[in-house]
N, C-alpha and C positions, 0 to 999 in steps of 0.2 A: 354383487349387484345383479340382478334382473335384467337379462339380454331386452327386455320388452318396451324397454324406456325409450320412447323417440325424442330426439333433440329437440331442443325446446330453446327460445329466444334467451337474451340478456335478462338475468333474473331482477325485477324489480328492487327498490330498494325498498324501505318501511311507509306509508303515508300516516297520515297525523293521530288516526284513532292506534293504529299499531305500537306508534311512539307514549301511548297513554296520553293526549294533547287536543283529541277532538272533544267539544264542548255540543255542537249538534248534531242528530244524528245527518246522514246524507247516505239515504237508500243506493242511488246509481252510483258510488263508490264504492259497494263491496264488491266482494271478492267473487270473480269469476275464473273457471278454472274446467280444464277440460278431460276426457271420460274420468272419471277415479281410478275405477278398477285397472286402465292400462296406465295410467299414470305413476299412481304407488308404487314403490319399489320395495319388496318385504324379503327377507332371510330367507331364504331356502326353506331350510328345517325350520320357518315358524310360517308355513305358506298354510297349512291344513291347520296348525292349532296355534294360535298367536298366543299365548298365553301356555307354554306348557304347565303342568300340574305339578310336575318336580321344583319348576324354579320357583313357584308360587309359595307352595309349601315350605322352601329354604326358608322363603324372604320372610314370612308368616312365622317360622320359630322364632325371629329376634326380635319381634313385637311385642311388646307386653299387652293386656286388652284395656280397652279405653272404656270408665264409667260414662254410662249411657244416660243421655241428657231428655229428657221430656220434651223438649222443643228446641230444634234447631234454630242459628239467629237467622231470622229473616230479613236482610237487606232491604234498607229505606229506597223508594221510586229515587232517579237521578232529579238535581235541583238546578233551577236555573244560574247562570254564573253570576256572582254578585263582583260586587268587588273586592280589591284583595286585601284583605287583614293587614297592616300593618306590623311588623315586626319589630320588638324592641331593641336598640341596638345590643343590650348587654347579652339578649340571647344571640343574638349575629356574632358577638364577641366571645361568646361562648362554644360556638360552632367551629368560626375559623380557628379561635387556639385552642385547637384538640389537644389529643394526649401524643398525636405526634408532632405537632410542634412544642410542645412541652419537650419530649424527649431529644426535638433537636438540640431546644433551648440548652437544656442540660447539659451534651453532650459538648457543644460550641463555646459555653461560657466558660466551663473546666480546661478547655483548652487552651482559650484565649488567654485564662489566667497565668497558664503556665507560659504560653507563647511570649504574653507580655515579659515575663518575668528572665527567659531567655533572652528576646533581644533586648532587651536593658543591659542585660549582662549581668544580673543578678543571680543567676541558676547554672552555673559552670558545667552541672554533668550533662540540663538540656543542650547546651552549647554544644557541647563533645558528644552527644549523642541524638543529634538533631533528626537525623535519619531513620534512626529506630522509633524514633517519636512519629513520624511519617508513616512508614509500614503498619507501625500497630497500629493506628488508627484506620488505616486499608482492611486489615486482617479481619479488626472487630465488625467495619462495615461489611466485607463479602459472608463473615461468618452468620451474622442473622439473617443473610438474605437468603443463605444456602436451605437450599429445601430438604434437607434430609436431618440438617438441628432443627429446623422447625419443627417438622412432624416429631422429633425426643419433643421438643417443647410443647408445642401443644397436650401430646401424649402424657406428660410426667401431668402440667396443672389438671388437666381432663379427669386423670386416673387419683391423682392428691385431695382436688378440691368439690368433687361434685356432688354438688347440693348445698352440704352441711355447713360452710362455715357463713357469714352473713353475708346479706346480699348486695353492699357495696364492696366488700372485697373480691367476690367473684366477679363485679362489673367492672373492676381494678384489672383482675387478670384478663379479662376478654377486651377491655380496652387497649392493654399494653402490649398483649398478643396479636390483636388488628396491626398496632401503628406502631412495629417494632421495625419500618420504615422512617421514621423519625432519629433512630437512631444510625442507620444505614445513608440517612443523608447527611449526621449532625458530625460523623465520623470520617466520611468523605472530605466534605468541604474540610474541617481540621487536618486531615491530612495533605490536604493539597496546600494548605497558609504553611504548614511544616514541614514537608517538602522545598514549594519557594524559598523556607528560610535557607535550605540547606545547600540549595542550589545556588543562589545569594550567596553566603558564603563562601562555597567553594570559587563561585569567580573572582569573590575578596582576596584569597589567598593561591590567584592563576597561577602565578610566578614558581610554586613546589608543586602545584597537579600539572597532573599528566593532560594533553592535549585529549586524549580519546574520554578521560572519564567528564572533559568540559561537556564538549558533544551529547556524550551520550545525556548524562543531567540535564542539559535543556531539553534534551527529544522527550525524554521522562515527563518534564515537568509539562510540556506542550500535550503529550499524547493523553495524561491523567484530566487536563482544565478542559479538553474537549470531547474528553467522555463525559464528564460530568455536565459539561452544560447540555449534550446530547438528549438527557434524560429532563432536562426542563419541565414542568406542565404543560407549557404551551408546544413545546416540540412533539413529545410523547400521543398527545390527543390532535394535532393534526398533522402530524406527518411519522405516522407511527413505522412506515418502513427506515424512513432517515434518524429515528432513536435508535431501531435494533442496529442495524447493518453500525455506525459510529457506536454506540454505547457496548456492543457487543465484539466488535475486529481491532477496534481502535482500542477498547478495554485489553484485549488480547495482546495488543502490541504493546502495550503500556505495560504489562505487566513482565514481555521478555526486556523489557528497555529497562523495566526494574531491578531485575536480578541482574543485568550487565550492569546496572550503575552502581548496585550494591558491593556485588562481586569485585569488584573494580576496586570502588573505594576503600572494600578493608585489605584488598592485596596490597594498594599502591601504598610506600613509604615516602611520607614527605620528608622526612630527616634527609635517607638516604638517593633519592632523588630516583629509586628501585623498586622494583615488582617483587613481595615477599609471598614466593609462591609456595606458601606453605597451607595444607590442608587442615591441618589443629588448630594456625591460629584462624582461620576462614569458621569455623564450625563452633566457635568460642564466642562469637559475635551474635549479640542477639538480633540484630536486623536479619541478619541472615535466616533465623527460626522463625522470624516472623515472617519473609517471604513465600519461606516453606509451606506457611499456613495457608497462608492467600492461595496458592497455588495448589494447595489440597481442596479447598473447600471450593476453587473453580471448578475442580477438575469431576469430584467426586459427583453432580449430577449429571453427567453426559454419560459416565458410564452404566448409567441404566437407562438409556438413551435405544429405542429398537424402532423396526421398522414391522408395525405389525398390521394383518389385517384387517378389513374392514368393510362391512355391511352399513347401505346409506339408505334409508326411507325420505322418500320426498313425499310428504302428504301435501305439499302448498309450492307455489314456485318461490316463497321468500323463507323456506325452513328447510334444512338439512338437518334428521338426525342421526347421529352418525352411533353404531352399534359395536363396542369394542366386547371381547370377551372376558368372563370373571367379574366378580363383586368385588365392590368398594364399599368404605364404611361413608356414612353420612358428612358433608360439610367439605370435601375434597373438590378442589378443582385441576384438570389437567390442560397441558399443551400439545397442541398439534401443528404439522406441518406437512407440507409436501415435499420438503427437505430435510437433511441431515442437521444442517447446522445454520437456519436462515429463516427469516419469517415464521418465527411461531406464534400462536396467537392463544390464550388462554381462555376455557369454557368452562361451567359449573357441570359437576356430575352428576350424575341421577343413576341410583340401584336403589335394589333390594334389600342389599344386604352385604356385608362379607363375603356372603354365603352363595350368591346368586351366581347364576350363570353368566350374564350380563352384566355392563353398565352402557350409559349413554350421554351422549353430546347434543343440544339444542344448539345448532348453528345458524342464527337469523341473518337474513344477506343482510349489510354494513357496508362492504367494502369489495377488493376485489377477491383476495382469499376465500370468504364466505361464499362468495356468488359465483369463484368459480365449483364451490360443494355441489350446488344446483345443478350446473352448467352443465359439469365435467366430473361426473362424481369418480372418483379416485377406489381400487381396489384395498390400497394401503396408504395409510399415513403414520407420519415418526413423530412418535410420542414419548414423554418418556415416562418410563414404569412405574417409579417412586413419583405419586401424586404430592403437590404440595396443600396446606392445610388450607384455609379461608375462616373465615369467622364464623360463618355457622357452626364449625366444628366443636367449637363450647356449646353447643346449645345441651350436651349432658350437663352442665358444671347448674342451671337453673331448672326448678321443680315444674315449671308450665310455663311456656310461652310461645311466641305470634311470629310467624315467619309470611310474610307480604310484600307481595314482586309484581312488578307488570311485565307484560310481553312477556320475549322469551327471559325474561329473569329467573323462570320459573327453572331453568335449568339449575340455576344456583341455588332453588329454595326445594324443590320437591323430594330432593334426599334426606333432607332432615325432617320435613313432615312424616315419610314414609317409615325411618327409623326411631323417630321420635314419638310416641303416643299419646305427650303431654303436649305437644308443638301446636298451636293451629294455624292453622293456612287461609289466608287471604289473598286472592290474586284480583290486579285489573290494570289495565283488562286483558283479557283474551282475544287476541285479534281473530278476524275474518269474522264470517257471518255465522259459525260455531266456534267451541273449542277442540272440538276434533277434525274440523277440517284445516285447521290451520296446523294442528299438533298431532294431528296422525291418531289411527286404535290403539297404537304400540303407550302412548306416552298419557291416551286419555284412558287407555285400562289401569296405567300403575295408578294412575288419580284415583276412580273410583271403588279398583280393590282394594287400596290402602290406607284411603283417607277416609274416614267416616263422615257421614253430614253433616254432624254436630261441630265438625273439626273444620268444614269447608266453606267457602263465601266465591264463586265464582266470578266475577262479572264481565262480559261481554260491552263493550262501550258501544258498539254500532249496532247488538241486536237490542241495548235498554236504553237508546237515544240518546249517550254524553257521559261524563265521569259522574263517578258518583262523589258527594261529599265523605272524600277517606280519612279524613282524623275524626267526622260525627260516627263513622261505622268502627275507627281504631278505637277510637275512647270508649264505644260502648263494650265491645269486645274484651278490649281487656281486661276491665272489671268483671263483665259478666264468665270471663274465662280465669281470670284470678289469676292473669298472667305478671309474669316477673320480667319481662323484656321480650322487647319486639326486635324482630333482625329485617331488613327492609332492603331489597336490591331492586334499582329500578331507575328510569335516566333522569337525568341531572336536574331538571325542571322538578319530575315527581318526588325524588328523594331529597329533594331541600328544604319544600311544602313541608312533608311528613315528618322528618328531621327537627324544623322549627316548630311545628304542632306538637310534637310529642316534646320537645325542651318546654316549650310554656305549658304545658298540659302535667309536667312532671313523673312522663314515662318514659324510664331506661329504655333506650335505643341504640342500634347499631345501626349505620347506612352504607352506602357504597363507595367508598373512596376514589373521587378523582383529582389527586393532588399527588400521588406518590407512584412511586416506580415497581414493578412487578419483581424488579431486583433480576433482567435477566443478563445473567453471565455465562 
């Protein structure tokens, strides 16, 4: 960081053109902001040349070149706000039962079949095996949320399926790859009804258990139903410290309360009223491999878990972007924090390349993490190494398509423009009264050496007085781009608009999911 930075008040938070939400323009509400040049805060080694020639040329080999269009599309003037479209409901029903609650669907009803079929008392070995029925269902849900199967996952369909096979199967994989959250929730709740049962159970047959594995089985059963509600919708999106600190310590302790319940229960002999402290038959037991699991696939992303440094550009007092070292590939997003193992908060990436020297962080003040990036810009932050994947990461698997963000969304879209040559980019708006002065030289250079004009549609809400009509400019676009799928990040208001335009319009889209859990463990 730049010794030259003077302290500066409580960073603001977003106002309504920022949020993509202003309809008229209002001059005396831009952005004022004081000298630039002592303000900025820029890298050391990119003070004389912001753009070195080596990294450029990196980023530059993994492009392929873009055939050059005759006429860029020119954006229609902004239009007055009419009123709003009505929505039919089968497209609204179409929206809410995605492919992730499809996949909870699936995952909930096979169980229940089975559960049913248990407690009736029809299925003798779920009975005698009530517990492992439990775990495995845990296993499968920590296993897809682990970030480092994801990235094989994404990696094997990316490298298998890209381009060639048709283009509903490919929208099959990138939809089932988004919302393999759906199965990490379908598999949770299941395990917690089978669990219950097993808990249930054992205090049916008190009179041969042992008093400690009572105890422990309810702490189990108590400490797993209160992670799980932790991560609720409604908990998660407003009170996103009281999901992690519960969904994350409380998970932690559920899961030593696991192995002591398990542990327990295959030593304890109810015949002989004895602790069979044998290690063969302990390792014979399949619950016990399945705890194993859980406990691997917890464990294995903290160990690429580092504390590394960090260069912060403040072009605007509502942006931080934060400058980590090395190239990442396209569609990655990572976590940071000012701790080891506590409030992390998840940001889209933005490089060059693999290849680059750099990547970067768009951190818009939100909350109090972000605004204290402004505040109190931090030397280091812990991040961890192994990026997990995001949905633009398919955008290899389709032959052209539209990546469309507002605000700083751009952080989640501008790497797949940049590595992507078929991709085009639509952003809006651009806050403040440019897009470099909200977004810094550093992030409006990757823009315009990367993205050709033919590729780009900027728009500025408060320098072109209001939004523009974005499904009359997405529909032309993607005809006129011969695009196969638009991927669209942007808040809740604008990605629902765009979502239900592009379902009645009948263009494959991706949006931003706010219904599911980031899966952190």
């Amino acid at each position: 960081m730049s010794s030259e930075i003077t302290p500066r008040g409580a960073a603001p938070a977003y106002d309504e053109a920022e949020r993509g939400v202003l309809d008229i323009h209002n001059r005396a509400a831009e952005l004022t902001f004081r000298d630039e040049k002592k303000e900025l805060s820029y890298p050391k080694d990119e003070k004389k040349d912001l753009y070195p020639k080596d990294e450029k040329e990196l980023a530059v080999a993994t492009v392929f070149p873009v055939p050059a269009k005759k006429d860029a599309y020119v954006a229609p003037k902004p239009t007055a706000k009419g009123p709003k479209k009505k929505v039919s409901n089968w497209i609204l029903f179409k929206l809410w039962y995605n492919t992730y609650r499809k996949l909870f669907t699936i995952c909930f009803v096979i169980n229940m079949i089975g559960f049913g079929f248990a407690a009736s008392g029809h299925w003798p070995y779920a009975i005698r095996y009530t517990g492992a029925f439990a775990v495995a269902n845990f296993n499968v849900a920590i296993l897809v949320r682990n970030e480092i199967f994801g990235r094989i996952l994404y990696g094997v369909i990316n490298t298998l399926f890209a381009k060639w096979p048709p283009l509903w199967f490919r929208l099959g994989c990138t939809s089932v790859l988004q919302h393999l959250g759906g199965i990490h929730s379908g598999c949770n709740v299941s395990g917690i009804i089978w669990l219950t049962l097993k808990v249930v159970d054992t205090y049916r047959n008190h009179s041969h258990e042992h008093n400690a594995i009572l105890t422990v089985g309810l702490l189990t059963n108590v400490a797993v139903i209160v992670t799980a509600v932790s991560a609720f919708p409604w908990v998660r999106n407003t009170h996103h410290n009281v999901f992690e600190r519960h969904h994350r310590f409380v998970g932690w302790t559920a899961l030593f309360l696991t192995w002591g319940f398990t542990i327990m229960g295959d030593l304890w002999d109810t015949t002989t009223q004895t602790w069979a402290l044998n290690g063969r038959h302990l390792v014979r037991q399949q619950d016990f491999w399945y705890v194993m699991g859980m406990t691997t696939w917890i464990v294995l992303p903290w160990i690429c878990t580092r504390d590394v440094p960090v260069d912060i550009e403040l072009p605007s007092p509502k942006v931080a972007i934060v400058r980590f070292k090395r190239g990442m590939q396209q569609g990655l997003l990572g976590r940071i924090s000012r701790s080891a193992v506590k409030e992390y908060h998840a940001f889209g990436i933005i490089s060059e390349g693999p290849h680059a020297k750099y990547h970067y962080m768009i951190c818009g003040v939100q909350g109090d993490f972000t605004r204290s990036l402004v505040n109190d810009p931090p030397r280091t932050l812990w991040t961890r190494e192994l990026k997990f994947a995001g949905v633009s990461n398919t955008s290899t698997l389709y032959k052209r398509g539209i990546r469309i963000c507002t605000g700083t969304g751009i952080g989640a879209a501008l790497s797949t423009c940049i590595q992507s040559p078929y991709c085009c980019h639509l952003g809006r708006p651009f806050v403040g009264s440019d897009q470099e002065k909200t977004f810094g030289p550093t992030i409006s250079g990757l823009i315009h050496r990367h993205v050709e004009p033919e590729r780009l549609l900027l728009w500025d809400s408060k320098v072109r007085g209001g939004r523009p009509d974005t499904m009359k400019i997405l529909r032309e676009v993607y005809h006129s781009w011969q695009a196969e799928v638009v991927f669209i990040t942007s808040n809740y208001v604008g990605n629902s608009e765009m979502m239900q335009g592009c379902k009645e319009s009948g263009i494959p889209c991706f949006g931003t999911l706010w219904d599911f859990t980031l899966g952190i463990a």
